[in-house]
C-alpha positions as CSV (number, residue, x, y, z in Angstrom):
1,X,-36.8,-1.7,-2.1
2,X,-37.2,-0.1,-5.6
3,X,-37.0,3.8,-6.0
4,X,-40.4,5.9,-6.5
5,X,-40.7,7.4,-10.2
6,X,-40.3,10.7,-8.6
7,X,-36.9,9.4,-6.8
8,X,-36.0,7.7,-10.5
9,X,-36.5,11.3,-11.7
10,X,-34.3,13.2,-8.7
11,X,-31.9,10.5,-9.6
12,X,-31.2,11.3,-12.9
13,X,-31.9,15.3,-12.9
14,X,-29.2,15.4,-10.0
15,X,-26.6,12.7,-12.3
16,X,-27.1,15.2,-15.3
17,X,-26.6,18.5,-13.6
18,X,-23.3,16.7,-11.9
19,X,-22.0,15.7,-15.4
20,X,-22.5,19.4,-16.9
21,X,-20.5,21.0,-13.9
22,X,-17.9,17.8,-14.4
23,X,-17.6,19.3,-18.0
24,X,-17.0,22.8,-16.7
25,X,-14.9,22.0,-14.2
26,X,-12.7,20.6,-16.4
27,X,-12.2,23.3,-18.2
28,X,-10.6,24.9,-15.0
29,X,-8.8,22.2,-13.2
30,X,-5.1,21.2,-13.8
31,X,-4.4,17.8,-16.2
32,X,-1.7,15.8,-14.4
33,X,0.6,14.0,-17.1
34,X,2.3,10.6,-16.4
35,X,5.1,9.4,-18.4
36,X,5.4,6.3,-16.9
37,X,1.9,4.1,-17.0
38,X,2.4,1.7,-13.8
39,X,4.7,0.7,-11.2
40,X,8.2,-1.0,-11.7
41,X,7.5,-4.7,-9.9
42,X,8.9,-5.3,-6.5
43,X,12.2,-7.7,-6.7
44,X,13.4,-7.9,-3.0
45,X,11.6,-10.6,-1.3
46,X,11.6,-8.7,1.8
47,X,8.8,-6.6,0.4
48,X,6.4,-9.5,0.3
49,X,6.5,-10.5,3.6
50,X,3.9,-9.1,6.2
51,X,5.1,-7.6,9.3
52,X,5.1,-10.9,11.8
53,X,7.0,-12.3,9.1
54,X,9.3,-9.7,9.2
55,X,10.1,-9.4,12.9
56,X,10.5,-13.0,13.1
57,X,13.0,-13.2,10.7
58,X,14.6,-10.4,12.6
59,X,14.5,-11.8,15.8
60,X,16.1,-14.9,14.5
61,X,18.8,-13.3,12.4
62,X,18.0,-14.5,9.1
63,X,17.8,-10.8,8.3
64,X,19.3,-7.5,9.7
65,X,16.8,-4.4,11.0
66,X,18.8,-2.3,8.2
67,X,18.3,-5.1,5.7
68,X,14.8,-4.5,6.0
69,X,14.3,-0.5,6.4
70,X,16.9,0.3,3.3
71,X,14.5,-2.6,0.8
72,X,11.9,-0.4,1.9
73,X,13.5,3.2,1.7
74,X,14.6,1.7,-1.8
75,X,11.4,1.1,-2.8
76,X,9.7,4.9,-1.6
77,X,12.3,6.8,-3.9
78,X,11.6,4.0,-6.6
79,X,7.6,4.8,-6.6
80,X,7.1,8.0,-4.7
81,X,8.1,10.2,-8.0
82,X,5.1,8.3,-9.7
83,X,2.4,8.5,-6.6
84,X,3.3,11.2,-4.7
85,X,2.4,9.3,-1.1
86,X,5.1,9.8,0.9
87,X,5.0,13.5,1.7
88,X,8.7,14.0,4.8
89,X,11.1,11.2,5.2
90,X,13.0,10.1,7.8
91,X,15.3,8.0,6.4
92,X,18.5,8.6,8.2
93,X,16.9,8.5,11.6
94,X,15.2,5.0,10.3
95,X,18.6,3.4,9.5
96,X,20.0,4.9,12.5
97,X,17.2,3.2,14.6
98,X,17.8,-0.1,12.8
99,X,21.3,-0.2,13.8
100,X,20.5,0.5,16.8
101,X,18.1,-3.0,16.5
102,X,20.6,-4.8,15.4
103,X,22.8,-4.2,18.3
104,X,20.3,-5.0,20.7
105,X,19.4,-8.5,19.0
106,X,23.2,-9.3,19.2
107,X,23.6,-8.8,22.8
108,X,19.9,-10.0,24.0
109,X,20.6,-13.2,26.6
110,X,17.0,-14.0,27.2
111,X,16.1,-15.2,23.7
112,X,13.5,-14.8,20.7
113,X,10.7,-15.1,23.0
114,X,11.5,-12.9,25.8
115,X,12.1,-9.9,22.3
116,X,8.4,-11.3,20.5
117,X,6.8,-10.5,24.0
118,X,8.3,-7.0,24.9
119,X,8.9,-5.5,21.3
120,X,6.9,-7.8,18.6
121,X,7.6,-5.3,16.2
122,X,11.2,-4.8,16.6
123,X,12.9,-3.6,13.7
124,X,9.7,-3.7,11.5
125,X,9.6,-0.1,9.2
126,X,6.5,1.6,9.5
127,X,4.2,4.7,7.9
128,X,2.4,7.0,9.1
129,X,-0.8,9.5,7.9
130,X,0.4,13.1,8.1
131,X,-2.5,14.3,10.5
132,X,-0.6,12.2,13.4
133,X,2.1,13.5,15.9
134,X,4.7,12.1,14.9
135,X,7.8,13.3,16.5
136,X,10.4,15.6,14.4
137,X,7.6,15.5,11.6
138,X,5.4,17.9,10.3
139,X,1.6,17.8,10.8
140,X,0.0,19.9,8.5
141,X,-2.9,18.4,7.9
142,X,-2.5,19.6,4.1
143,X,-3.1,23.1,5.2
144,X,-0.6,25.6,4.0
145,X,-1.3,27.9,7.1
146,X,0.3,24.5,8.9
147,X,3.2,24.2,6.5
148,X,6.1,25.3,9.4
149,X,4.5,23.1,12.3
150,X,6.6,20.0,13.3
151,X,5.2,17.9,16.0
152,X,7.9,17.5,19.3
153,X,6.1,14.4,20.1
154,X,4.1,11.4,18.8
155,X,0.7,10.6,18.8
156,X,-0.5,7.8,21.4
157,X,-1.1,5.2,19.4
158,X,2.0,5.5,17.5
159,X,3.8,6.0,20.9
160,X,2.6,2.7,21.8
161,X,3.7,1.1,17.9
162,X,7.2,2.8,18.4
163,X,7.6,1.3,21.9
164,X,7.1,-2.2,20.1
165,X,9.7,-1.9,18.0
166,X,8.4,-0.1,15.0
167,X,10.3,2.1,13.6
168,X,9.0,5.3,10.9
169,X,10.0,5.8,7.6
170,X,7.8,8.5,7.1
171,X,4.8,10.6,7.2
172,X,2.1,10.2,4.4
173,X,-0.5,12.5,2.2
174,X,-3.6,12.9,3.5
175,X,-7.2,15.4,2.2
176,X,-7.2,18.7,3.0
177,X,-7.9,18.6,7.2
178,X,-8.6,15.0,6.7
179,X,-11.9,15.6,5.4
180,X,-12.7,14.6,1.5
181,X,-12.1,11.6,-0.2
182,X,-9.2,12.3,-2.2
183,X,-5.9,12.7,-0.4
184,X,-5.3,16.4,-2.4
185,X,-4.0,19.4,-0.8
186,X,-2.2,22.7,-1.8
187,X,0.9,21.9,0.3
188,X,1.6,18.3,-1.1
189,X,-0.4,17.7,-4.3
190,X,-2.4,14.9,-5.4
191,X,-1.6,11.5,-4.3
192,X,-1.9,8.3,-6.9
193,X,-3.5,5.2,-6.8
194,X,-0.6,2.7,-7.8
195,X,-2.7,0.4,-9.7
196,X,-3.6,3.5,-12.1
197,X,-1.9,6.6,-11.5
198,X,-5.3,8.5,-13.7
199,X,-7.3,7.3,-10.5
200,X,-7.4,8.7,-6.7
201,X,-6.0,6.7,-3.9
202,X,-8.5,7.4,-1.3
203,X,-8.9,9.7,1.3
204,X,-8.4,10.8,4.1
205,X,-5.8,8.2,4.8
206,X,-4.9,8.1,0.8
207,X,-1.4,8.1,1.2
208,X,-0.9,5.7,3.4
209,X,-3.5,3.7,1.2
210,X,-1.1,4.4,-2.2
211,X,2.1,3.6,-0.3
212,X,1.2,0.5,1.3
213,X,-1.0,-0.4,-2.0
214,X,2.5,0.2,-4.3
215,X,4.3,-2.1,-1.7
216,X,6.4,0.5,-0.6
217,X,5.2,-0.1,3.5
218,X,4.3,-3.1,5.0
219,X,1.8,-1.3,7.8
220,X,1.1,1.8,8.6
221,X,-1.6,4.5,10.8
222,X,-4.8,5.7,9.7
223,X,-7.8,7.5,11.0
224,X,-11.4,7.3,10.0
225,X,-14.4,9.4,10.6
226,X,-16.5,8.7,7.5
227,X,-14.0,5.9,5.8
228,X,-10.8,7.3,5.7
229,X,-9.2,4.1,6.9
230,X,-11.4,1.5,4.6
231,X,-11.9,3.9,1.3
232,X,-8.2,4.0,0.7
233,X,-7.7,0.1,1.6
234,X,-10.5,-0.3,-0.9
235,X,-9.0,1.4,-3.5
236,X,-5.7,0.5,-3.0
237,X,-5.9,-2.8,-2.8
238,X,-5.1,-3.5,1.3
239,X,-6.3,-4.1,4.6
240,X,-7.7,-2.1,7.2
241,X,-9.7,-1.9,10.6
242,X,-11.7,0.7,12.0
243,X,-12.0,-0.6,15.5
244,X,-15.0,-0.3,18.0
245,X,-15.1,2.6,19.7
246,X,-12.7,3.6,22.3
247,X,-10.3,1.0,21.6
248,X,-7.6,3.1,20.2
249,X,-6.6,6.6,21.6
250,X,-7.6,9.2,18.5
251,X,-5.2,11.6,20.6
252,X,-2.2,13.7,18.8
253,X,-4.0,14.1,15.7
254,X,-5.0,17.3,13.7
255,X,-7.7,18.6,13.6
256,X,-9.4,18.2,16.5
257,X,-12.9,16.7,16.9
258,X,-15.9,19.1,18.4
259,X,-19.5,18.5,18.9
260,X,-20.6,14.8,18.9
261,X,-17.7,13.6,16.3
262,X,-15.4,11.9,19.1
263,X,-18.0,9.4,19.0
264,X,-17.3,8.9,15.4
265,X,-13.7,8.9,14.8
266,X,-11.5,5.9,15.3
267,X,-7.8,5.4,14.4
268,X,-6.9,2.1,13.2
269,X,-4.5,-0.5,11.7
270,X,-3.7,-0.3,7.7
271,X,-1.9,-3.3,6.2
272,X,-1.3,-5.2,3.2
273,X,-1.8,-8.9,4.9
274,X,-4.6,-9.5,7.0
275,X,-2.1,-11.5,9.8
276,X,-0.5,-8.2,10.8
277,X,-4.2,-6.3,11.6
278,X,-4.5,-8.6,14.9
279,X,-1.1,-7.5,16.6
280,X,-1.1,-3.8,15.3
281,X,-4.2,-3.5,17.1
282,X,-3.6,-4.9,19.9
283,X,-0.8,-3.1,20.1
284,X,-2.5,0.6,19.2
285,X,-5.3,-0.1,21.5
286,X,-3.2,-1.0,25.0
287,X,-4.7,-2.1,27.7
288,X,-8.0,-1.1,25.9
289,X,-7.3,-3.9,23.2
290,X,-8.9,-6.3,26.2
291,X,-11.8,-5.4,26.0
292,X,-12.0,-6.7,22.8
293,X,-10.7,-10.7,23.5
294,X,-8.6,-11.0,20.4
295,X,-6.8,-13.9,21.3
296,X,-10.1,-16.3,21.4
297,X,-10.7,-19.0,19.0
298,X,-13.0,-17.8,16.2
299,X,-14.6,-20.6,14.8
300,X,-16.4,-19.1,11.4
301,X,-18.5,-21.8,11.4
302,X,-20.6,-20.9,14.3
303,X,-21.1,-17.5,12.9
304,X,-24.4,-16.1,11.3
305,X,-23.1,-14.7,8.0
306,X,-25.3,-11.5,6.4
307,X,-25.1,-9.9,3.1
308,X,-26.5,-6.7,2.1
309,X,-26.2,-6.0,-1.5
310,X,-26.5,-2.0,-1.9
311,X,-28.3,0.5,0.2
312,X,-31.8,0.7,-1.1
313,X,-31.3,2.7,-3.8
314,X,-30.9,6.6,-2.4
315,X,-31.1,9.3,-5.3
316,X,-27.7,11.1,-3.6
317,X,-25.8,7.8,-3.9
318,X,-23.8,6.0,-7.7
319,X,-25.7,2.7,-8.3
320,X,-22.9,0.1,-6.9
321,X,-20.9,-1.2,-10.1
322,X,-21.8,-4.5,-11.1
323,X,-18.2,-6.2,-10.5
324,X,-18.7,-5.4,-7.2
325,X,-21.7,-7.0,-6.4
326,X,-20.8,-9.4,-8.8
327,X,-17.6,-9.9,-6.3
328,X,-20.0,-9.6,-3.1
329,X,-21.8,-12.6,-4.5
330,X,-18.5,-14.7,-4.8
331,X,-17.8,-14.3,-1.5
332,X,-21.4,-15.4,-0.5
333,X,-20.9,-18.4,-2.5
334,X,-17.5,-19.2,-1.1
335,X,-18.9,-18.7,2.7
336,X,-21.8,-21.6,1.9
337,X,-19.8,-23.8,0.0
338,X,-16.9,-24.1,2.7
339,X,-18.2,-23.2,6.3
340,X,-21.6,-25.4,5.2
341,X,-23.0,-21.9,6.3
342,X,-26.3,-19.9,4.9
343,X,-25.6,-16.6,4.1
344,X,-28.4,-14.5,4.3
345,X,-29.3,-11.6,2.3
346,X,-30.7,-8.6,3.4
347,X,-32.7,-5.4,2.2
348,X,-32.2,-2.6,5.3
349,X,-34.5,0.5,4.6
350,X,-33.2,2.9,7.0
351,X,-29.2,2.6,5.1
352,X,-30.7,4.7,2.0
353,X,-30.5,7.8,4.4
354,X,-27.0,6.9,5.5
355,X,-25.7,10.3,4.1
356,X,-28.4,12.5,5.9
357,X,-27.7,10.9,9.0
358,X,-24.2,10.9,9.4
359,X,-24.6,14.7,8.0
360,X,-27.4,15.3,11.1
361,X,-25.0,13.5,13.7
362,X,-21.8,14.9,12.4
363,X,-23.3,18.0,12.8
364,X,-24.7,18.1,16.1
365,X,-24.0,20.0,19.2
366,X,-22.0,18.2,21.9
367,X,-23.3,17.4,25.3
368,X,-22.2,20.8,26.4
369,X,-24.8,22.4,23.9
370,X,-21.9,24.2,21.6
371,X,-21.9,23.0,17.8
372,X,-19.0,21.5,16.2
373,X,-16.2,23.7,14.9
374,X,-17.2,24.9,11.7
375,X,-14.6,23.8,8.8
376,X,-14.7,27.7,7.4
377,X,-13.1,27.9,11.2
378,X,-10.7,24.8,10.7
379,X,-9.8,26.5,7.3
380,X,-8.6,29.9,8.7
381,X,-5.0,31.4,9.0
382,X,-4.3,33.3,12.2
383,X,-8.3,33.7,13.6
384,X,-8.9,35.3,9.8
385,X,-12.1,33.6,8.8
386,X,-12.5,32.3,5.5
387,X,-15.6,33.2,3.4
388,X,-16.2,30.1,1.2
389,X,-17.8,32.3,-1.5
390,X,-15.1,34.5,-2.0
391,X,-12.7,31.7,-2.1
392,X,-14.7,29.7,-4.5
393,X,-14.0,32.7,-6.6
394,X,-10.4,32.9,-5.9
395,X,-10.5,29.4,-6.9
396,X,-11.9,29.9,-10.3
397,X,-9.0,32.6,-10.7
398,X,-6.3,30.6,-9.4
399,X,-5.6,32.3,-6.0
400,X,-6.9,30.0,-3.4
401,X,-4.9,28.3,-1.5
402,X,-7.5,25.8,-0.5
403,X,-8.6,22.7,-2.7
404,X,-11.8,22.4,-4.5
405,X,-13.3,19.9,-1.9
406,X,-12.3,22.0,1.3
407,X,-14.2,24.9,-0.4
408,X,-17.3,23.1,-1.3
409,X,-17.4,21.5,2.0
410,X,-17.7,25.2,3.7
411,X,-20.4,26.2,1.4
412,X,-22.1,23.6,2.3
413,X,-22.1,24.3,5.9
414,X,-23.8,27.5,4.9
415,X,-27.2,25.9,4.1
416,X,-26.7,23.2,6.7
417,X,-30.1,23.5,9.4
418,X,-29.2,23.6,12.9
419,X,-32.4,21.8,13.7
420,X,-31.3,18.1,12.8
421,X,-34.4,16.4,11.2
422,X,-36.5,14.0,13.3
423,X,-36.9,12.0,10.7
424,X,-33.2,11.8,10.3
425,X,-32.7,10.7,14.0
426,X,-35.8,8.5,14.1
427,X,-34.1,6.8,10.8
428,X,-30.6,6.9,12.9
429,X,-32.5,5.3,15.9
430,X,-34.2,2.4,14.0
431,X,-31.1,1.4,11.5
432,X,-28.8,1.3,15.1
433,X,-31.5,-1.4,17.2
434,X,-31.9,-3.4,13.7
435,X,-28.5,-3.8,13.4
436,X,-27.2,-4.3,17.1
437,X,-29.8,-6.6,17.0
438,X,-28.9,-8.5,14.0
439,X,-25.4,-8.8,14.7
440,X,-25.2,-9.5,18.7
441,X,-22.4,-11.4,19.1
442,X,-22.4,-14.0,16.5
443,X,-23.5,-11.8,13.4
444,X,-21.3,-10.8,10.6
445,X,-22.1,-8.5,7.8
446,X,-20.8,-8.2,4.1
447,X,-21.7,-4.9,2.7
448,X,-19.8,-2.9,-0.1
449,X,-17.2,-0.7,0.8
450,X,-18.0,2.0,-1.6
451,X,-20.7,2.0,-4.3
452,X,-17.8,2.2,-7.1
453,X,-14.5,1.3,-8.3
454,X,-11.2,3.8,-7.9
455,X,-12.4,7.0,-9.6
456,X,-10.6,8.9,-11.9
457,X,-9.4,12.2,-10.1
458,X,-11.4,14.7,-9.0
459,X,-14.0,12.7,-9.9
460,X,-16.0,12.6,-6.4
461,X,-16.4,16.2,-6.5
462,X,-19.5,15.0,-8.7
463,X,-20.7,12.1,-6.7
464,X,-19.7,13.7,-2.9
465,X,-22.1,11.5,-1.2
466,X,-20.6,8.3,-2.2
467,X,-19.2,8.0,0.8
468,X,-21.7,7.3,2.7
469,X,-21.6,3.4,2.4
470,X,-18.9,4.0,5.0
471,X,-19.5,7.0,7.1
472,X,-22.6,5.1,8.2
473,X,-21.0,2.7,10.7
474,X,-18.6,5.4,12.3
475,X,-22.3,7.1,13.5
476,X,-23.6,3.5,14.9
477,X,-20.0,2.6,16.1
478,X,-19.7,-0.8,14.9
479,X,-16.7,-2.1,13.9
480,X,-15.4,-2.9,10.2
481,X,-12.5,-4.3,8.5
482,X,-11.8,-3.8,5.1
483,X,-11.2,-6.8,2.8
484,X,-9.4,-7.2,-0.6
485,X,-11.2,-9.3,-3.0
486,X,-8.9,-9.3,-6.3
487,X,-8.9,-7.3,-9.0
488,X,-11.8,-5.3,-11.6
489,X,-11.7,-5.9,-15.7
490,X,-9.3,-2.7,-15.4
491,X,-7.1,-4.0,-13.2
492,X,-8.5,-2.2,-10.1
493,X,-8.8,-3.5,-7.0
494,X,-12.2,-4.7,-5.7
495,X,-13.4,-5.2,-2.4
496,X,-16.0,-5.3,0.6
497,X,-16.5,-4.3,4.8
498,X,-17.2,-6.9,7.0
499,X,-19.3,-5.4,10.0
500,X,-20.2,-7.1,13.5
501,X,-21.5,-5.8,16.7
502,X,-19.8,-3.6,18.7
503,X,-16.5,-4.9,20.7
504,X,-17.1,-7.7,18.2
505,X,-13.7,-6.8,16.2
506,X,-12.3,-10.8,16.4
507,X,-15.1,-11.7,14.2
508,X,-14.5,-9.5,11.1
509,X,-10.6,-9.9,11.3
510,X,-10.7,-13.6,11.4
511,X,-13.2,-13.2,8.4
512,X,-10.7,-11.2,6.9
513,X,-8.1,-13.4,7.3
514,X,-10.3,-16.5,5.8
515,X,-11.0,-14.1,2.9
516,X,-7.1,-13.5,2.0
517,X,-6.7,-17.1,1.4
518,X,-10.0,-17.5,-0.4
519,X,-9.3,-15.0,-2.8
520,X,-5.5,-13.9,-2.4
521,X,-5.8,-10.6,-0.6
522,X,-3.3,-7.7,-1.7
523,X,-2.1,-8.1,-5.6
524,X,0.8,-6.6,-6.4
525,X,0.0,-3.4,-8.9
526,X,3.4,-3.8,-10.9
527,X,2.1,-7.2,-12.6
528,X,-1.1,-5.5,-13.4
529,X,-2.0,-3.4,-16.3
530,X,-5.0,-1.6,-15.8
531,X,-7.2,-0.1,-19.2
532,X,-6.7,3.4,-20.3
């Protein structure tokens, strides 16, 4: 659907005012300086295997639990200097732990199988987003006001992970409470992307993104509310799953949902092989996970295949970069040429106001009548509110101890209506029957995962609503997984979401899965060289 010439015109006046406050924000914000221009390449083996790969080989004894744990601790102090992902180790406790693995293998009588069915992940190292419980760690949430809190037990979903075996390395960067896409906070810095260290890994899960992107995890714990799970897997070069709703527990996480958002956040699986998303969820998701039949047969042939190139062209939203549709295409090509399917491409109307309605629903009061909790609230120290004007101007002199993002996300709540648009919710209304209706229970959808390639830092203060080609499906609850799909001209990684109806999750993994071996999922960044 082409834009209006007064849409054209919004379009271009609101680019131009972004790229003069881009020019005077750089005048204020602090130049990071790398020495080092990529990643050292991985050279233990045991760093590129997946997970199941792993645990089997455990199981078996062709490799110790401590083999495994101290490749990977190796290869955190190796890359964290240069990405900054890994924010509190537990490394000690991890070998300990492994050890402790090891024994049991030795003196298990009941075999391989009897291990693979009570504790599939035994001895497999793991990470884990800083806004979860985890226990002994902290769980700050990149808040400053947080910076003495250590959690004295773990989140339920990695209380479930740790009871299969799993065991923690660590706890990763996330965005200032978990709400920007840039995993940036006063407490722990700015995390990396590891395929260019100039560009942002994602947020809010961007740590775990950068260290599972840089190969220094094999899977770790995310949480998504607008894309936090699949914009970091985008970037970063990995898979991810935001699961239907109410699969996974989004307990013992900070901070806390209000209002309607409980309906829109998920936790999920973050991986670097797509074989490892199936048995982390089930895992993370209990008895829940059987609801979702993830052991059926998925025959991709049967499937009705959809492609959606952009969103309709909204004046809020960056054009989507040509490699990615260019990429989009590919995979619609690959699809017909070896399933004998017909993908079909779609133009959706009602997705050029994804923005305005996940900022109407995210918004709204609960179904006790009380708003959400504002994030000036979220932002304070002690009950001692914070005025986001004021601190925009302790920013500007160097005294804030919140990040740019935080601060622009409070002022906006200051011109935010508390009378959500009819429109808006009409819009919301109409997009969810279209596309519960579309999908059923057959119906897969490719759409992109973000409308451009790993930014340069700090650059999505200047295109804030990009996001939006994600936040969409947390508001209808659909499930997505996030797919790989090689690498840009710049070396970046490129990528695209694969949607299906609700408790439809088998569809889009097994998708996923196809998708690795059609186009060779995760690439390692070491043996890449992106452009300047």
């Amino acid at each position: 659907m082409a834009l209006t010439r007064f849409e054209r015109f919004l379009s271009r006046l609101l680019r131009a005012v972004m790229w003069m406050l881009f020019a005077a924000f750089k005048l204020f914000a602090p130049q990071q300086r790398h020495g080092v221009s990529r990643l050292p390449p991985i050279t233990n083996p045991l760093l590129l295997l997946s997970a199941m790969q792993l645990a089997r080989k455990i199981r078996r004894k062709e490799v110790t639990s401590v083999e495994v744990v101290q490749a990977y601790i190796d290869r955190i102090q190796e890359v964290n200097p240069l990405i900054n992902a890994m924010v509190k180790d537990r490394f000690s406790a991890a070998l300990q732990e492994a050890a402790q693995v090891d024994k049991l293998i030795e003196e298990e009588t009941g075999g391989e199988d009897v291990l693979e069915d009570r504790l599939p992940l035994l001895g497999v190292p793991i990470t884990v987003k800083e806004a979860f419980a985890l226990q002994g760690m902290p769980n700050s949430t990149g808040l400053l006001s947080r910076r003495d809190l250590v959690s004295g037990a773990d989140a339920p979903s990695v209380a479930l992970l740790k009871r299969a075996g799993a065991i923690p390395l660590g706890v990763t960067n996330c965005s200032e409470l978990c709400m920007w896409l840039e995993s940036h906070n006063h407490l722990y810095g700015i995390t990396n992307n590891p395929y260019d260290f100039e560009r942002i890994a994602g947020g809010s899960s961007g740590g775990e993104g950068s260290i599972l992107g840089a190969g220094a995890s094999v899977i770790g714990v995310g949480s998504d509310i607008g894309g936090s799970i699949r914009i970091p897997c985008f970037f970063n070069g990995i898979f991810g799953h935001k699961p239907s709703l109410g699969i996974v527990s989004n307990d013992g996480q900070y901070p806390p949902t209000s209002g309607l958002q409980m309906g829109f956040l998920c936790t999920g699986p973050m991986c670097r092989y797509a074989e490892d998303l199936i048995p982390m969820l089930s895992i993370m998701g209990g008895p829940n996970a059987n609801k979702l039949s993830l052991s059926d047969e998925v025959v991709l042939k049967k499937l009705r295949f959809f492609s959606v190139p952009h969103n309709g062209g909204s004046h809020l939203v960056s054009p989507v970069d040509a490699q990615l549709l260019q990429a989009q295409k590919m995979v619609v090509k690959r699809l017909e040429a070896d399933l004998g399917v017909k993908v079909q491409e779609l133009f959706i109307p009602q997705l050029k106001y994804s923005f305005q309605i996940w900022g109407t629903m995210m918004a709204s009061p609960g179904k006790d009548g009380k708003p959400p909790t504002s994030f000036s609230e979220l932002m304070s120290k002690g009950g001692k509110k914070v005025w986001p004007v004021w601190e925009l101007f302790k920013w500007f002199l160097g005294f804030s101890s919140h990040t740019i993002a935080a601060i622009g996300l409070a002022l906006v709540e200051l011109f935010q209506s508390s009378h959500p648009s009819s429109f808006i919710i009409q819009q919301k209304e109409s997009l969810q029957q279209e596309l519960e209706k579309l999908l059923g229970t057959d119906g897969v959808l490719l759409y992109p995962s973000h409308p451009q390639i790993a930014p340069k830092h700090h650059h999505p203060v200047f295109t804030p609503f990009n996001f939006s080609y994600t936040g969409i499906f947390n508001i209808l609850g659909l499930p997505v997984t996030q797919c790989p799909l090689g690498l840009s001209v710049e070396g970046l990684p490129l990528g695209v979401q694969i949607v299906t109806g609700k408790l439809q999750d088998r569809l889009s993994l097994a998708t996923a899965l196809y998708l690795e071996k059609a186009f060779g999922g995760w690439k390692e960044p070491g043996k890449t060289t992106a452009k300047p």
